[in-house]
Structure formats: structure tokens, C-alpha cells
C-alpha positions, -999 to +999 in steps of 0.1 A: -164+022-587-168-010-573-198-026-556-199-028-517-218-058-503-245-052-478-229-077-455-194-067-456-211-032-451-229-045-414-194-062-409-177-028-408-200-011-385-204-036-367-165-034-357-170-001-357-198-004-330-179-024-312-146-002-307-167+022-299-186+002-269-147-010-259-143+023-250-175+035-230-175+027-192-211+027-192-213-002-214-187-022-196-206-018-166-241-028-179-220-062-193-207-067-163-237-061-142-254-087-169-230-110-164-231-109-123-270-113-125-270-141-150-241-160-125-264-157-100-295-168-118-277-197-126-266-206-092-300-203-080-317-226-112-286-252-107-300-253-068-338-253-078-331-285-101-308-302-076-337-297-047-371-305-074-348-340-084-340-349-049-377-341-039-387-366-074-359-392-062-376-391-025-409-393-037-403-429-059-384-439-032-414-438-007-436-455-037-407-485-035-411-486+002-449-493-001-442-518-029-413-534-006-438-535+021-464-553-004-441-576-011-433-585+018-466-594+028-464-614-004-432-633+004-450-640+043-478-652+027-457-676+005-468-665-027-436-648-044-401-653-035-374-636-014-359-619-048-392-597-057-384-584-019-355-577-023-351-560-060-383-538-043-357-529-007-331-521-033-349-498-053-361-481-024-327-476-007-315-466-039-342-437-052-337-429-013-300-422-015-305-401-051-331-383-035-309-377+001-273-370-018-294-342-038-300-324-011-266-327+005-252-313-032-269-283-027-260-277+011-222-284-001-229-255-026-238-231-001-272-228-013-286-244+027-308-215+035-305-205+075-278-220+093 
């Protein structure tokens, strides 16, 4: 008589387990429903991380606006040059544009709310 491994043993029932569920409508149906709700969980955590970046993106982008602003005053004042300025307007159109084209990703999604 030879000597059955335990694992080769779990492999057998577990194909066995697994005709078996093949077979049962119920179970099709509760993977199914599983794998609707878990599509739409993941729409709605794709659209929660697209809107928390853009708000993040907007945020900096104000905090470059009041350090374009400083520098400005700076620049007027004569005591840095016109490139500190601009560096600091760059920045801020730029974090403003992540931040904006964030929000427009998840309105082209479908994800807009009331229309």
C-alpha cells in the first residue's frame, strides 16, 4: 500500500470541490454578484483617488500662486530676478492644470455627479 501525501490529498478535493461548485447555480451567482460589486467598488475608489489628487494638485497650486505673488513683490522691489518669478508662475500653472485635468478625468468617466 503506498503512501498518499497530505497535499496531493487537498489537491484532489480540491478539484473535486471545485466541479462540484462548476455545477451549482447558486455559487455562480454569488461569484458573479462578487464580481459586479467589486467592479463597482473599483470604479468608485479609481474616482475617489482621481478627485483627492486633483484636490492635492489644486491645493499646491494655490501655495505657488502665493509664492509667485511673493516673488513678484521681490522682483518689483529689485531684489531677485525675473527667473525666480517665473519658475514660481510655472509651477503654479502647472500643479493648476494637474489639479483641473483630474477633475475633467473623472467627469470623462462618467463619475460627474448631477448633470
Amino acid at each position: 500500500m503506498s503512501k498518499v501525501s497530505t497535499v496531493r490529498k487537498l489537491g484532489v478535493v480540491a478539484r473535486v470541490a471545485n466541479e462540484q461548485a462548476k455545477r451549482s447555480r447558486t455559487l455562480r451567482a454569488a461569484k458573479g454578484a462578487v464580481a459586479t460589486t467589486a467592479r463597482a467598488f473599483g470604479r468608485v475608489l479609481h474616482q475617489l483617488w482621481l478627485e483627492v489628487t486633483g484636490v492635492i494638485f489644486l491645493i499646491m497650486a494655490l501655495s505657488f500662486a502665493g509664492a509667485s505673488v511673493k516673488e513678484y513683490g521681490k522682483y518689483h522691489a529689485g531684489q531677485t530676478g525675473l527667473g525666480r518669478v517665473a519658475i514660481a508662475i510655472c509651477c503654479t500653472v502647472t500643479f493648476a492644470w494637474f489639479g483641473v485635468s483630474s477633475f475633467l478625468r473623472v467627469r470623462k468617466k462618467g463619475g460627474g455627479g448631477a448633470r
